[in-house]
C-alpha positions as CSV (number, residue, x, y, z in Angstrom):
1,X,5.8,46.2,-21.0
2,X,7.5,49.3,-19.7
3,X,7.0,51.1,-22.1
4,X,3.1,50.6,-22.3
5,X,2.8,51.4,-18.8
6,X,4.4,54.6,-19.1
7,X,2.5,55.6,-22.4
8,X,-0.4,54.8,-20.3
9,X,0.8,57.3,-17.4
10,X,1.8,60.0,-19.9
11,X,-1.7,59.7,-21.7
12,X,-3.6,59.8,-18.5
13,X,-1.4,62.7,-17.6
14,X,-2.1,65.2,-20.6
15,X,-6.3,63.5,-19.9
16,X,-6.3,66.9,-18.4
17,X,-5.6,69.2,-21.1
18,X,-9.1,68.0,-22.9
19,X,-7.3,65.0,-25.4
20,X,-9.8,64.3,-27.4
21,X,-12.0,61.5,-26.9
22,X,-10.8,59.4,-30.1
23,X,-7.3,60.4,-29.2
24,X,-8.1,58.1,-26.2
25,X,-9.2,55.6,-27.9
26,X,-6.8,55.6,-30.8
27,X,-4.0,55.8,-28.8
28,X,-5.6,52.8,-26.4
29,X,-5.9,50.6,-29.7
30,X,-2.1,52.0,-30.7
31,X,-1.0,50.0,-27.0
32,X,-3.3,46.9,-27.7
33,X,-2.0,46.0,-31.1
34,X,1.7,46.6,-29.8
35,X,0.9,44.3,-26.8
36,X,-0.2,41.4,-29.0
37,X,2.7,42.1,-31.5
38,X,4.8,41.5,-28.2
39,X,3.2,37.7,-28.1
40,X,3.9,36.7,-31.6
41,X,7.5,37.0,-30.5
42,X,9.0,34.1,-31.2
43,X,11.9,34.6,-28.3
44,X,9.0,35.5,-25.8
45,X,8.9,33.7,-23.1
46,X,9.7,35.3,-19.7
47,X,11.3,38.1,-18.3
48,X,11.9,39.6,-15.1
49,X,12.3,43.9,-15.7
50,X,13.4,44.0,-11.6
51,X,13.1,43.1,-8.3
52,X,8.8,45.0,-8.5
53,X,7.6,43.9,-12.3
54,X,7.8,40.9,-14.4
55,X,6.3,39.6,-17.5
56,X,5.4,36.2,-19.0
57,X,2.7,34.8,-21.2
58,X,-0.3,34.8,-18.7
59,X,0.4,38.5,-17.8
60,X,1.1,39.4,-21.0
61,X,-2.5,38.5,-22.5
62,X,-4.3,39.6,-20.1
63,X,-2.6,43.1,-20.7
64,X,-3.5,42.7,-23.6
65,X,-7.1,41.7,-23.1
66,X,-7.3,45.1,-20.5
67,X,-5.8,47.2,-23.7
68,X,-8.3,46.1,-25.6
69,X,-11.0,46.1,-23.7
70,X,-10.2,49.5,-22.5
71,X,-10.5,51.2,-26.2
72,X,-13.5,49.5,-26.7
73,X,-15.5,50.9,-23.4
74,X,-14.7,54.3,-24.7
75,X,-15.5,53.0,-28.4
76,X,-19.1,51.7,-26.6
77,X,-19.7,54.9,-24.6
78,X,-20.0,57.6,-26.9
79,X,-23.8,57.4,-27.4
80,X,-24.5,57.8,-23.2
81,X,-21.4,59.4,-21.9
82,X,-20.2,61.7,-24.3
83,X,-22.6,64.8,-24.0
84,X,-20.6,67.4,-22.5
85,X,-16.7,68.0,-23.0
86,X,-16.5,67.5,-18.9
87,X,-18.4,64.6,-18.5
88,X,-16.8,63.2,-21.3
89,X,-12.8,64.5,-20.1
90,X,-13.6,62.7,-16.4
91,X,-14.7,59.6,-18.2
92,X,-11.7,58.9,-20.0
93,X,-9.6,59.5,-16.7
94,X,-11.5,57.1,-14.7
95,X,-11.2,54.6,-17.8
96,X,-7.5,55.6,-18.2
97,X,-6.9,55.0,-14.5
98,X,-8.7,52.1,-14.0
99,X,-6.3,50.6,-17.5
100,X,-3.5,52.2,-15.6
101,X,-3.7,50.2,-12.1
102,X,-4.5,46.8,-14.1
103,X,-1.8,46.3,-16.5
104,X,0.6,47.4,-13.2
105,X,-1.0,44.6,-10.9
106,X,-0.4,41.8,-14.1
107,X,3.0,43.1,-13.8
108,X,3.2,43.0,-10.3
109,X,6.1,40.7,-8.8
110,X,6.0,41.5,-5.6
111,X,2.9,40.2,-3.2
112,X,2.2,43.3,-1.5
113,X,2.0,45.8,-4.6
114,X,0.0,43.4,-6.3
115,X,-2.2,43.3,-3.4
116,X,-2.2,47.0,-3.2
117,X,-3.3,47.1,-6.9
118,X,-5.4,44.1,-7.1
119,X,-7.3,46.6,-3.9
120,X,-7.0,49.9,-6.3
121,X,-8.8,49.0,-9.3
122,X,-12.1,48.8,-6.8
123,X,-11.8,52.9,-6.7
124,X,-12.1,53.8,-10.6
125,X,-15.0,50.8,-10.8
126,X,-16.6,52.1,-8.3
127,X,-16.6,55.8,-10.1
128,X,-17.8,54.8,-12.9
129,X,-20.5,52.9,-11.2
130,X,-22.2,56.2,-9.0
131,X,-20.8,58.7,-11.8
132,X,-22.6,57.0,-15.1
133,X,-24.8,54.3,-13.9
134,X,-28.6,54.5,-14.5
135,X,-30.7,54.0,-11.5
136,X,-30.5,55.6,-7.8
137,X,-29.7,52.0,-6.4
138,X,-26.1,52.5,-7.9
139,X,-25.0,53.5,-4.5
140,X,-26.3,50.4,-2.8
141,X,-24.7,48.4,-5.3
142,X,-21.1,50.1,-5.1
143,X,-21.4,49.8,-1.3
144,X,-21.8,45.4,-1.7
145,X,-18.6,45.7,-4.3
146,X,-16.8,47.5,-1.9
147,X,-18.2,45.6,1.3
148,X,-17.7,42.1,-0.2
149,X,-14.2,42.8,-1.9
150,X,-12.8,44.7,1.2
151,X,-13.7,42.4,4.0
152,X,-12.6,39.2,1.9
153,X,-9.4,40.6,1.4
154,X,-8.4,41.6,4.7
155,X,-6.8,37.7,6.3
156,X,-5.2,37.8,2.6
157,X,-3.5,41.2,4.0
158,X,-2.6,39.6,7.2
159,X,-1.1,36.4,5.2
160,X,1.1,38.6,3.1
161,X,2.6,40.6,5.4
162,X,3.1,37.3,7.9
163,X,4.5,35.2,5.2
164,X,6.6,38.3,4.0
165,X,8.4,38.7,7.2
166,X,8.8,35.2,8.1
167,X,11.2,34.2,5.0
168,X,12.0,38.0,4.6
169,X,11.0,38.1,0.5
170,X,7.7,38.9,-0.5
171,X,8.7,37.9,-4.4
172,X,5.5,36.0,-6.1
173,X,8.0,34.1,-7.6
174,X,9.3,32.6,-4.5
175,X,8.3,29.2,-3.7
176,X,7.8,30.1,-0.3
177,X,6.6,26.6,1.3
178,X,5.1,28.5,4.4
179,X,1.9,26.4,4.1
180,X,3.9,23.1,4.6
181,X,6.5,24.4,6.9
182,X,4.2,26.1,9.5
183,X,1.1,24.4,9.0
184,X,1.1,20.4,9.6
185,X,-2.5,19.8,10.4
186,X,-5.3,19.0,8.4
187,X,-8.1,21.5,9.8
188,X,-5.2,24.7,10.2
189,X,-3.9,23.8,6.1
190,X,-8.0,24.2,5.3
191,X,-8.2,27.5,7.0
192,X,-4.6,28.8,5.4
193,X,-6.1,27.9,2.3
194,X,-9.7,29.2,2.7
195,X,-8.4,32.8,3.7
196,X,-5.2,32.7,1.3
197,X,-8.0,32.5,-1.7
198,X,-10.7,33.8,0.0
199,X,-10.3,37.8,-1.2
200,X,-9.6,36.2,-5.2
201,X,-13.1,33.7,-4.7
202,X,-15.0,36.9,-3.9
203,X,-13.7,38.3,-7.2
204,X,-14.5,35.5,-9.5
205,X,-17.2,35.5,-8.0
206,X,-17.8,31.6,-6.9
207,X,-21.7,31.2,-6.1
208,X,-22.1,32.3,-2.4
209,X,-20.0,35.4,-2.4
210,X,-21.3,36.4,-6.1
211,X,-24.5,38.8,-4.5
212,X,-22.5,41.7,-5.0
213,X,-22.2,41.0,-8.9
214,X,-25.7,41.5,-9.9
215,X,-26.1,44.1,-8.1
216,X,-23.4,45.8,-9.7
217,X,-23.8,44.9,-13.0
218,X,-27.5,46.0,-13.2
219,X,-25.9,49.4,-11.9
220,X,-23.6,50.1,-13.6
221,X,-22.7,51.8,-17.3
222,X,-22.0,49.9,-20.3
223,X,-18.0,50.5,-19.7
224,X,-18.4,49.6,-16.0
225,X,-20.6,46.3,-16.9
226,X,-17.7,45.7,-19.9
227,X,-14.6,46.0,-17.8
228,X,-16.6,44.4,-14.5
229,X,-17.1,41.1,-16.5
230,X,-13.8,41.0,-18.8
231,X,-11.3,42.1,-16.8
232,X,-12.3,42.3,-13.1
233,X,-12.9,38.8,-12.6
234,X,-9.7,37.6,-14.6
235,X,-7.9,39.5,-11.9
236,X,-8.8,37.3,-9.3
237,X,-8.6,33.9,-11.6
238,X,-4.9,35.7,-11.9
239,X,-4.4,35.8,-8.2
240,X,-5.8,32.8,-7.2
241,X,-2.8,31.6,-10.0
242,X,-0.3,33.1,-8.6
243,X,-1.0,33.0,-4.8
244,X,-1.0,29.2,-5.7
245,X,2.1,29.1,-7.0
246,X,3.6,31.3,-4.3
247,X,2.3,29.4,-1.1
248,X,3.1,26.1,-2.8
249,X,-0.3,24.9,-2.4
250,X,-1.4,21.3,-2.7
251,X,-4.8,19.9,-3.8
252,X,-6.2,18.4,-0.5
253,X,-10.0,18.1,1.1
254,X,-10.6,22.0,1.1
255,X,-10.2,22.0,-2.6
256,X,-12.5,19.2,-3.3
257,X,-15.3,21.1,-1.1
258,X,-14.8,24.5,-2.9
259,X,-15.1,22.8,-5.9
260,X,-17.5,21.1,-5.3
261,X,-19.5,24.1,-4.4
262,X,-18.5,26.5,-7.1
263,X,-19.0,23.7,-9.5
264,X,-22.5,22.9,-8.0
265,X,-23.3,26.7,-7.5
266,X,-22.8,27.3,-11.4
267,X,-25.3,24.6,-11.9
268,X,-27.9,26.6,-9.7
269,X,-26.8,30.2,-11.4
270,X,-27.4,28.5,-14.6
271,X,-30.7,27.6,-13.7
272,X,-31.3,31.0,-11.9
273,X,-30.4,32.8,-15.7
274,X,-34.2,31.7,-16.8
275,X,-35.8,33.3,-13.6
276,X,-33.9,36.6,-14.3
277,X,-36.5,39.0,-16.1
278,X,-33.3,42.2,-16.4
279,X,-31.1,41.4,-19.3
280,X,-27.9,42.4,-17.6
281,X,-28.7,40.0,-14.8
282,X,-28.9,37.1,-17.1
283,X,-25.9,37.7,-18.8
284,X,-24.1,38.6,-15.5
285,X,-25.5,34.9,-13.6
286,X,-23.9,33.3,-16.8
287,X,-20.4,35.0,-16.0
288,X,-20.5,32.9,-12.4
289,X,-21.1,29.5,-14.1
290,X,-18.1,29.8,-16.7
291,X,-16.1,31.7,-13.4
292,X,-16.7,28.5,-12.2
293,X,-15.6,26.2,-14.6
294,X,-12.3,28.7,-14.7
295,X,-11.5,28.0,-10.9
296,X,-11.7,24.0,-11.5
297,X,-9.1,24.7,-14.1
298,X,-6.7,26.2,-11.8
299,X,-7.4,23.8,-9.1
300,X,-6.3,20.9,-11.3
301,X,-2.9,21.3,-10.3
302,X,-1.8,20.7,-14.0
303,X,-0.6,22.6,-16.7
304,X,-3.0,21.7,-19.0
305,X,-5.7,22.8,-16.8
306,X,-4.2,26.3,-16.4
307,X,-3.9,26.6,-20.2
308,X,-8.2,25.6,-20.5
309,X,-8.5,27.9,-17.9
310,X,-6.9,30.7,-19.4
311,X,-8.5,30.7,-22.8
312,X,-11.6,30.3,-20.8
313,X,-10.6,34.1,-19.2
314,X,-10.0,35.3,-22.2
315,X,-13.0,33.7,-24.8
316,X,-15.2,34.5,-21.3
317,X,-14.1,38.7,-21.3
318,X,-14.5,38.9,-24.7
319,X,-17.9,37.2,-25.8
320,X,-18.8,39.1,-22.3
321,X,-18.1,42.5,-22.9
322,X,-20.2,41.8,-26.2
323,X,-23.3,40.4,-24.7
324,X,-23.3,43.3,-22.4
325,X,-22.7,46.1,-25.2
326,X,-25.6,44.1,-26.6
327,X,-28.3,44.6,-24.2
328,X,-26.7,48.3,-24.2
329,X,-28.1,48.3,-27.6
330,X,-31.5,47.0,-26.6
331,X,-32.0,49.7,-23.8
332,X,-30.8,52.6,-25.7
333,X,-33.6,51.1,-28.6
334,X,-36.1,50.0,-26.2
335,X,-35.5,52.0,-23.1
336,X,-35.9,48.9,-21.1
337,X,-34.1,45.8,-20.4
338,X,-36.8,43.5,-19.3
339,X,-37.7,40.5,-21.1
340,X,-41.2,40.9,-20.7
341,X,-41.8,43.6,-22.8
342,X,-38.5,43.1,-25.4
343,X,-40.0,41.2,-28.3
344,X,-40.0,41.0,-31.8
345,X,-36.3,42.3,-32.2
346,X,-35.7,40.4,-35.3
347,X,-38.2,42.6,-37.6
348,X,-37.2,46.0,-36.0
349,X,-33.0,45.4,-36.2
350,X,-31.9,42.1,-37.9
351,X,-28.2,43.3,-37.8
352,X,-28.8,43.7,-33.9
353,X,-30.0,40.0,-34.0
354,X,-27.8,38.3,-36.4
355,X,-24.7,40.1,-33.7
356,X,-26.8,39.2,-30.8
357,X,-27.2,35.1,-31.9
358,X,-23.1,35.4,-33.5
359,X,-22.2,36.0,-29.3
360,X,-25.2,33.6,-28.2
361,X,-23.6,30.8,-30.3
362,X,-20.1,32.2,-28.8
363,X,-21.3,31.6,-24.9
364,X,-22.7,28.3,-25.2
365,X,-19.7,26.9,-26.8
366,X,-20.0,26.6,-30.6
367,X,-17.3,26.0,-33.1
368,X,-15.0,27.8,-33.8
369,X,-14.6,29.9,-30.8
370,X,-11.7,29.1,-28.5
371,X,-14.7,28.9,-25.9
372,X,-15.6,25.2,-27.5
373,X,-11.4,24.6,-27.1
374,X,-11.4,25.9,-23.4
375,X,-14.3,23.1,-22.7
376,X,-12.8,20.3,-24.5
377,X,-9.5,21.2,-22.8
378,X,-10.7,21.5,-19.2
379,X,-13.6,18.8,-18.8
380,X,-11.0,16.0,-19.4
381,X,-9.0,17.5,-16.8
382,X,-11.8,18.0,-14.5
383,X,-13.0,14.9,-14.8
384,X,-9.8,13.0,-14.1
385,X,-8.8,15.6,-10.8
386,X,-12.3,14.6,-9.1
387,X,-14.6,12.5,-11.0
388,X,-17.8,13.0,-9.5
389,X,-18.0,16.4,-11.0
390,X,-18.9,15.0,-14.2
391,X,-22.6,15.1,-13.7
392,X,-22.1,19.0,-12.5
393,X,-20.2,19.8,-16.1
394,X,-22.8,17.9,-18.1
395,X,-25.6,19.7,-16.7
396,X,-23.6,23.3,-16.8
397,X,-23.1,22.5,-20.4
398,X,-26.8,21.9,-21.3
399,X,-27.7,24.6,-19.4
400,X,-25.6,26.7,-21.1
401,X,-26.9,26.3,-24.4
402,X,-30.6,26.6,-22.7
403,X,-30.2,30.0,-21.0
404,X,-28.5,31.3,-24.2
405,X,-31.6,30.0,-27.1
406,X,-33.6,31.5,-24.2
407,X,-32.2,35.1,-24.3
408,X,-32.1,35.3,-28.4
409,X,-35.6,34.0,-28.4
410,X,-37.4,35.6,-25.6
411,X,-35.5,39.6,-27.2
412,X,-36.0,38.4,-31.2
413,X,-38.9,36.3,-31.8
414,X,-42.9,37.3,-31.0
415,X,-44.7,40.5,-32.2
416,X,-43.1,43.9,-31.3
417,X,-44.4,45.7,-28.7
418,X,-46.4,49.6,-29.7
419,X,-43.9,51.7,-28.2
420,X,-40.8,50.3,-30.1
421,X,-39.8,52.3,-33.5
422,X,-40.0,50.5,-36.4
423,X,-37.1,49.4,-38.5
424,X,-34.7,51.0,-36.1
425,X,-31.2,52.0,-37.1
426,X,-28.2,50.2,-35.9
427,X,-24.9,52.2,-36.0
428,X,-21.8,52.1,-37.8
429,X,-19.9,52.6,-34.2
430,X,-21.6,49.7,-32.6
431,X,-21.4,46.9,-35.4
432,X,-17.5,47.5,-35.4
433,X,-17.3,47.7,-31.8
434,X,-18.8,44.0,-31.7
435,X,-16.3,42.9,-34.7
436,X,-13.4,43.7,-32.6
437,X,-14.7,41.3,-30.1
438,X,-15.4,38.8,-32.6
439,X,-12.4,38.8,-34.5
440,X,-10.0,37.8,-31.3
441,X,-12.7,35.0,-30.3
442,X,-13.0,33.2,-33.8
443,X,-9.7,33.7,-34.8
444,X,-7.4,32.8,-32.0
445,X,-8.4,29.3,-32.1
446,X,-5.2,29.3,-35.3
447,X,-3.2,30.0,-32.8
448,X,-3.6,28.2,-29.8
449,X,0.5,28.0,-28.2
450,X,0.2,32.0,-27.7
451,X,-1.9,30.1,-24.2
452,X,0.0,27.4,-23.4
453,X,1.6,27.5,-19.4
């Protein structure tokens, strides 16, 4: 894992002498397949390269999952970035930084670093969001990202540095039992808990804190809405992971109540999706309801939970990254992302369709994506750890499917408006963009143990 980071550094590095744009990305691609040939090791299991970095199976996909995702922003932003040899030599920095300070915090073994990183990857974002997005809001939206992330995370700040000093290691590894030890009442244990996750909740989002994400998403460019939905947000289901293990935590009240909302909250963001008339804001409402579904996973205190929850991070930042290439797609065709006046799709592009109801299928759970596995995993679980959710899982399920039939069929079906070209091209560039996302999402499910915890 060394050795990516530092092919990572050294390609950022010679970014300024004008590396060619499919250098980037071929090199990117080089690191992803040499990260996944790392998890077929059969002797893989954990390992610890010093007192700073460490390596085991959940950090090691999602490095993967950034690698990947990273060559396929730049693979998705040649058509609307790559005009100008400048614009285009700043856009591969940003997109080779923000790689660059994510692989380091899943490495991170020390609290305070991966705080420090888990803080950094807001900068790059946020670039990429006022440097390429498409309307003036952009700068409104930045400022909630920034706002909501930076405020949330500030009691984790205080935690760290308080729990650091007390037992004088600040290892994420070390069961550090501060929570029991210090705290022995009910209402103080809530509160240690509330702040410890609060900055990691924000990032998921869970519905509540999740105003930012919209807002963002709308914003942003296709990259920024790619690596907002499928990498962002696993690195707060990854710190809510390992800020669990490190404080020791135990499932108590406070959990049942943020459960219960989040759980409750992706029932309303569900039903939300069919008021949404921007495409991006449907697909980006979706990404709170699985979020949700992700952070009763990890609150099941079980191992089998945290495996559902895993392969729901990674089937979610995949089949996510697609949808939102997708409606990419749409605006560069249509010049407009609003479901009022996209119709008729199917006639104009039917390879743009058939991709757009392959990833549909994907998000509501069909077989055999390792999306239908992470539900049939994690309900079972759910439903044992507090079983009044049930009736919140059932509906998030049916709703799923709903909001998912209504996006295909409100973009692909009905007569196509004046202003749309007919029998519109659909590129080479973008068909096997979306079959590198399809591939990993179909074909994982033969082999499951690379997720098991």
């Amino acid at each position: 894992m060394l050795s990516l980071i530092i092919a990572t550094i050294s390609l950022l590095a010679i970014q300024n002498l004008s590396l060619s744009w499919y250098m980037s990305f071929w090199a990117l691609l080089l690191m992803s397949a040499l990260s996944i040939l790392q998890l077929f090791s059969s002797s893989f299991t954990f390992l610890m390269y010093n007192e700073f970095m460490l390596g085991d199976n959940i950090s090691s996909i999602l490095i993967s999952l950034t690698f990947w995702i990273s060559s396929m922003m730049l693979l998705a932003s040649q058509s609307s970035v790559k005009i100008s040899m400048n614009s285009s030599v700043k856009f591969c920095m940003y997109v080779l930084g923000l790689n660059l300070v994510l692989i380091t915090a899943f490495s991170m073994a020390n609290t305070l670093m991966f705080y420090f990183m888990f803080e950094a990857s807001l900068v790059p974002t946020l670039m990429l969001i006022l440097g390429w997005g498409y309307q003036p809001e952009r700068l409104q939206a930045g400022m909630y990202m920034m706002l909501y992330t930076v405020m949330a995370s500030f009691p984790l700040l205080l935690i760290l540095l308080f729990a650091s000093k007390y037992i004088s290691c600040s290892s994420i590894l070390y069961n550090s039992m501060i929570q029991a030890k210090l705290l022995n009442m009910e209402w103080s244990t809530s509160l240690f808990i509330l702040f410890s996750l609060l900055a990691f909740l924000v990032k998921l989002p869970v519905f509540s804190l999740h105003l930012w994400l919209p807002k963002a998403h709308v914003e942003a460019p296709v990259a920024g809405s790619m690596v907002l939905a499928a990498i962002l947000l696993k690195l707060g289901s990854y710190g809510i992971l390992r800020i669990y293990q490190y404080f020791n935590l135990q499932p108590n009240l406070s959990f049942i109540f943020i459960l219960s909302l989040v759980l409750w909250g992706g029932v309303l963001t569900s039903i939300i999706c069919f008021q949404q008339i921007d495409l991006k804001s449907l697909i980006a409402y979706s990404s709170i309801g699985h979020m949700a579904l992700v952070l009763g996973g990890l609150f099941s205190n079980n191992p089998w939970g945290w495996t559902s929850a895993l392969i729901m991070m990674i089937a979610h930042g995949f089949c996510s990254s697609a949808l939102f290439m997708l409606a990419n797609c749409i605006y560069e065709k249509a010049h407009t992302r609003s479901l009022y006046t996209i119709k008729g799709l199917l006639l104009l592009s039917p390879i743009l369709s058939l991709w757009l109801f392959l990833f549909s299928a994907i998000n509501m759970a069909a077989p055999p994506s390792i999306n239908l596995l992470s539900e049939i995993l994690m309900f079972p679980v759910l439903m044992s750890f507090f079983k009044y959710v049930t009736v919140c899982l059932i509906m998030m399920s049916f709703l799923a499917a709903v909001y998912s039939m209504y996006m295909y069929t409100s973009t692909q079906h009905g007569g196509s408006p004046k202003f749309l070209v007919p029998y519109m091209n659909f590129s080479n560039i973008s068909s096997t963009t979306l079959l590198l996302h399809w591939v990993p999402l179909n074909f994982f499910i033969m082999k499951t143990d690379l997720f098991l915890i």
